[in-house]
VOGU-3710 file (C-alpha; in Angstrom, 3 decimals, decimal comma):
1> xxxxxxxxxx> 90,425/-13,204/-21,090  91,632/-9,987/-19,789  90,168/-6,821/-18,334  87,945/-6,431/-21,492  84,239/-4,587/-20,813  81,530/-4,949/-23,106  81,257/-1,811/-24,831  78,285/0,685/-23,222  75,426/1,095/-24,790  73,319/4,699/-24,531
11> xxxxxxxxxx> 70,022/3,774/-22,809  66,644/4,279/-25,038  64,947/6,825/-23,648  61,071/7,424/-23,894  59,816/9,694/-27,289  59,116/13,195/-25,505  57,102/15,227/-27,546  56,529/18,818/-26,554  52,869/18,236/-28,738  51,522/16,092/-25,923
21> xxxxxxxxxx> 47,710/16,116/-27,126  48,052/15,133/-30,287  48,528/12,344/-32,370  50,314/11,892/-36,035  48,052/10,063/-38,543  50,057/6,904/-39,338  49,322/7,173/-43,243  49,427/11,120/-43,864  51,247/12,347/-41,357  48,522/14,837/-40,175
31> xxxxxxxxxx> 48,646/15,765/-36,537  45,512/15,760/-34,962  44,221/16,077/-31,406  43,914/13,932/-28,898  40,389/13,951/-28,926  40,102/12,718/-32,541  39,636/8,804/-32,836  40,143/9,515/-36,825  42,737/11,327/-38,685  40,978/14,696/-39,928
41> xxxxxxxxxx> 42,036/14,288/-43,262  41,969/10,567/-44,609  39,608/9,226/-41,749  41,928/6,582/-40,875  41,680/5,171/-37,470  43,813/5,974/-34,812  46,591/3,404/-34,200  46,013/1,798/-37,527  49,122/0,274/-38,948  50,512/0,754/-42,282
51> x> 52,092/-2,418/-42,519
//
C-alpha cells in the first residue's frame, strides 16, 4: 500500500461579498437592498428559486 496520501483538497470558503446589504434577484439578476423583500424590477420574491 505504500506511503500514498490522498490528494488535498482546497477548503470551500464562505461567498464574501464586499455588497453586504444587498441581495441579487434570482431571475434578473438585479441587486437590490437588503431591505427589499421583492426584486425592484420583476417583483419576484426574495429567495425564490428558479428551478
Amino acid at each position: 500500500m505504500g506511503d500514498k496520501k490522498s490528494p488535498t483538497r482546497p477548503k470551500r470558503q464562505a461567498k464574501q461579498t464586499a455588497d453586504d446589504g444587498y441581495w441579487d434577484c434570482s431571475v434578473c439578476t438585479f441587486k437590490n437592498t437588503a431591505e427589499a423583500f421583492k426584486c425592484s424590477i420583476c417583483d419576484v420574491r426574495k429567495g425564490t428559486s428558479t428551478r
